[in-house]
N, C-alpha and C positions, 0 to 999 in steps of 0.2 A: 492808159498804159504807162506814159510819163510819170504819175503822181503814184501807181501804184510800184513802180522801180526808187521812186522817190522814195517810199517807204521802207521799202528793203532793206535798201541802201544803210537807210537812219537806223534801220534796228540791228543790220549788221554792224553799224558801229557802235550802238547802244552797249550790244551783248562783248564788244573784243573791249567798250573801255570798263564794261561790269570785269569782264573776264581780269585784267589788269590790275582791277581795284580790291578783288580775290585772293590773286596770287601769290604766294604756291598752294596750293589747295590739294595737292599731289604728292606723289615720288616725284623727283628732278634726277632725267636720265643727266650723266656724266660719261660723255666718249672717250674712249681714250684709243689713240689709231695705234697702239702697240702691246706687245703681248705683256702680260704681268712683272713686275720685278723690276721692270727698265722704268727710266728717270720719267717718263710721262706720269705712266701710271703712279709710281713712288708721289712724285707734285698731289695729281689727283687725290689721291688716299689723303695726304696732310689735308689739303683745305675740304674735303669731303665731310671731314666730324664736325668741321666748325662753321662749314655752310649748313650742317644738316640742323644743327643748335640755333643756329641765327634764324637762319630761316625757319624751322619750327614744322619740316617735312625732311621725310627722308634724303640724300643725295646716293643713286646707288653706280656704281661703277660699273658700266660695261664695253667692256676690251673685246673691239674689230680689230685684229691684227692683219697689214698688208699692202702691198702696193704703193711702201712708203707714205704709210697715214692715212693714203689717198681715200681709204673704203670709209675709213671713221669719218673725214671730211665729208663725203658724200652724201654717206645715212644722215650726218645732221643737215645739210644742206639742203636735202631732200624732205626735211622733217616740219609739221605744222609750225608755223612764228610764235606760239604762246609761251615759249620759256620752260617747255617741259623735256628740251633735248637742248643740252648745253657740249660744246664739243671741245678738249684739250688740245692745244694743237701748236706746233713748231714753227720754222718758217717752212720747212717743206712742204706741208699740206698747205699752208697760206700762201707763202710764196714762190718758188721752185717748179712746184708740181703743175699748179697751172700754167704758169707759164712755157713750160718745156712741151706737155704731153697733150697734145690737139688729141688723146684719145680719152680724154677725162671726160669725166658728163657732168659735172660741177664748174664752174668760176670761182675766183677769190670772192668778186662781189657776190654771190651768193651767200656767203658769212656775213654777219654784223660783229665787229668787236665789239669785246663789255672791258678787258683789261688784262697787258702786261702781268703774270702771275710771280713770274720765277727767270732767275737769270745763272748760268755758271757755263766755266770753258769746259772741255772737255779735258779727259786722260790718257796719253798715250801710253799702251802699256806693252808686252811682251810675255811670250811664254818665258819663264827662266830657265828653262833647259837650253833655248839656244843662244846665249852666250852674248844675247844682247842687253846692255846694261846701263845705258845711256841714248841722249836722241843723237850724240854721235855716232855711236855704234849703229844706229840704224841706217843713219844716211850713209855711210862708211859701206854696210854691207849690202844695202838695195843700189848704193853705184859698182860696188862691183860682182851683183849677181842680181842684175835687170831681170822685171819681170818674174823671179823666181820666189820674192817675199808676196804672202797672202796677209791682207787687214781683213775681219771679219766687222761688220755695223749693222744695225739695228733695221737698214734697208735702204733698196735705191732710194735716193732725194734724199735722205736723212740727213740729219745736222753733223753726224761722224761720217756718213759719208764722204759730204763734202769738206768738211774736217780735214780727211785724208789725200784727196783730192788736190786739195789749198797746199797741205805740206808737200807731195808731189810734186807740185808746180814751184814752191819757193825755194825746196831742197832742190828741184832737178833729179828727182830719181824717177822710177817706174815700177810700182806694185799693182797687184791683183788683188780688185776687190770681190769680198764673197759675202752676199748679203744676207743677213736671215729677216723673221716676221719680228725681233722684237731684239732689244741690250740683252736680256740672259743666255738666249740659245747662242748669241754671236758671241760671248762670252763664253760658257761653256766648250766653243769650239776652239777657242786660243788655249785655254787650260786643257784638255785632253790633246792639243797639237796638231790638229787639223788644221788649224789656220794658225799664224806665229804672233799676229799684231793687230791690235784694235785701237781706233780712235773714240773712245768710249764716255758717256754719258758719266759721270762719278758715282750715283745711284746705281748703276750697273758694274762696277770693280772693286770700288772702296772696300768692301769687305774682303774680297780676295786677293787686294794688294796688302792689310793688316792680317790677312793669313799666311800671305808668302807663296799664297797661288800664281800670283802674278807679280810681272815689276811693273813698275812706274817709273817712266821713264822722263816725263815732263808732263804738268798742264800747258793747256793750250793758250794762256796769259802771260804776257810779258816777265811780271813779275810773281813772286810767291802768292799765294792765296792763304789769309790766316784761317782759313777753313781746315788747308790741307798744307799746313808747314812746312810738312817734312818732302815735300814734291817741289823740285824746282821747276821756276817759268822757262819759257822758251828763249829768252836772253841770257839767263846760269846757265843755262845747258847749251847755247851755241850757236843756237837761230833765231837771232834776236825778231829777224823780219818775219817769222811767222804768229800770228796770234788770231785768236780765233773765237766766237763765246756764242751764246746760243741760250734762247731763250723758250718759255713755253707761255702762251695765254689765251684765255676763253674768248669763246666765240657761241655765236645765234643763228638759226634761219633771217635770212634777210627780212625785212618785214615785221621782225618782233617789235609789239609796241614800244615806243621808247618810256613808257613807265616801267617796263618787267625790266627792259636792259638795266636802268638805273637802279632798281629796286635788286637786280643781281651784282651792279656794281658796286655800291654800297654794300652790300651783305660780304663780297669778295674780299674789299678793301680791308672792312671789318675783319672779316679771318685772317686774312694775311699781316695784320697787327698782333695778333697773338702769342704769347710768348712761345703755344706749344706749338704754331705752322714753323716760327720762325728757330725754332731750337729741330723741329724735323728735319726742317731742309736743311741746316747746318749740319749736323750729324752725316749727312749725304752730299758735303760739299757744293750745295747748291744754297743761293739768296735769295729771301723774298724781294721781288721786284714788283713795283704798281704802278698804274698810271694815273696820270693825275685827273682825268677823265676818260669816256670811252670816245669820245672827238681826240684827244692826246693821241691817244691809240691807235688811231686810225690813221694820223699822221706819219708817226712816227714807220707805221708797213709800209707804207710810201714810200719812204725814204733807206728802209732797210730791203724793202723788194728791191732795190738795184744790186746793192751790194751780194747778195745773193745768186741772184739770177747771172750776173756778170760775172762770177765765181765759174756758177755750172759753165757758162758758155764757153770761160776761154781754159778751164778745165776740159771740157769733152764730157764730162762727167755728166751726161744729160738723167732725164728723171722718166726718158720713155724705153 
């Protein structure tokens, strides 16, 4: 019985280090926890063409919108370790979510990081019918009509979310957040006027603030961003103490061999060097960001799950 578990064993790991030394042999699912159009999926798409070329198998895109990411986190948490379910993901679904909602049936350690993707602050923006024109004018008119201004964001736990959350708390005012499944619908709802203000992904406005759908009111950076020149940071505009930035990067089922992780990190690194990832994500006000390994990476959530997490709590803003 011993010797015949023994063998198992050996051929189970025969077949996961053949399987490793294969891979991709496949499509490579790409999660993304938000609905089309928003800054996830936009990231996704760039490095999609260039993984699909490097790696020499398709990358195909599929959008779980919901529960603040949570559902896209889960499917791939839930998903075999061989490198065939790779998941896009913020700090909300990394960090945030699990920790806020004892109703989640995933943990962070559930994911393996492979690497830092993409980094950029958000945009505050406004309907321009109502006469807000600046991020004085906003704090200006949420301190004297509490609770009565609505910010629409991409979903509970989100990075706008809590975006708006943080400004909340530095400005002292009191808005009403109204979340959807994904940046366009939440968008969509500040331009037809159902909701007046969004803490917005740049992927998700940039084009409606160069249509004049929207204003721009400030990024969520100290200073200017030579992405988005013409937006001032939160020190031009008035609140110097608030700043704010938000990043996106892949993730595994726990348990993927570390040859696929590596053999994804590499391939990742590789795309995100490219001139056409890195002129994408400009175009969308967003930087390629990378880490210097997927041990880097792992680090570095450590150390940003605080900052996060301590956000939600002494916000209120929780993520259940």
């Amino acid at each position: 019985m011993i010797l015949r578990a023994f063998f198992v064993a050996a051929t189970l790991v025969a077949s996961l280090d053949a399987a490793a030394q294969a891979y991709p042999s496949k499509a490579i699912r790409l999660v993304v926890g938000f609905a089309p159009g928003g800054a996830a999926d936009t990231v996704a798409r760039a490095y999609a063409d260039q993984l699909t070329r490097i790696l020499g198998q398709p990358i195909v895109i599929e959008n779980r919108a919901g529960a603040g990411s949570s559902i896209a986190a889960d499917n791939v948490a839930k998903s075999p370790p061989d490198g065939y379910s790779v998941l896009i993901a913020s700090p909300a679904s990394i960090s945030v979510n699990p920790a806020l909602n004892a109703k989640l049936t995933y943990k962070a350690s559930d994911l393996a990081p492979i690497t830092k993707i993409s980094t950029s602050p958000l945009i505050v923006v406004a309907n321009p019918s109502i006469g807000i024109n600046s991020l004085k004018d906003l704090v200006d008119q949420a301190k004297k009509n509490p609770g009565k201004l609505n910010y629409a964001t991409s979903g509970v736990g989100s990075a706008p979310h809590f975006g708006a959350a943080y400004f909340s708390q530095i400005a002292k005012v009191e808005m009403v957040h109204v979340p959807f499944k994904g940046g366009s619908p939440a968008i969509v709802s500040v331009i037809s006027g159902d909701t007046q203000v969004s803490f917005a992904t740049p992927p998700s406005v940039l084009g409606m603030v160069k249509a004049g759908r929207l204003k721009a009111l400030a990024i969520t950076d100290r200073e200017r961003s030579s992405l988005m020149p013409d937006i001032p940071g939160t020190k031009e505009a008035g609140l110097p103490d608030y700043a704010i930035a938000f990043w996106y990067g892949l993730f595994v089922p726990a348990g993927t061999p570390p040859e696929i992780v590596k053999k994804l990190y590499d391939a990742t690194v590789q795309a995100g060097r490219t001139p056409e990832v890195k002129a994408t994500l400009a175009r969308e006000g967003t930087e390629v960001a990378l880490s210097k390994s997927p041990e880097e990476f792992a680090s570095f959530l450590v150390e940003d799950a605080k900052f996060w997490v301590k956000l939600a709590k002494e916000s209120g803003a929780t993520a259940d």
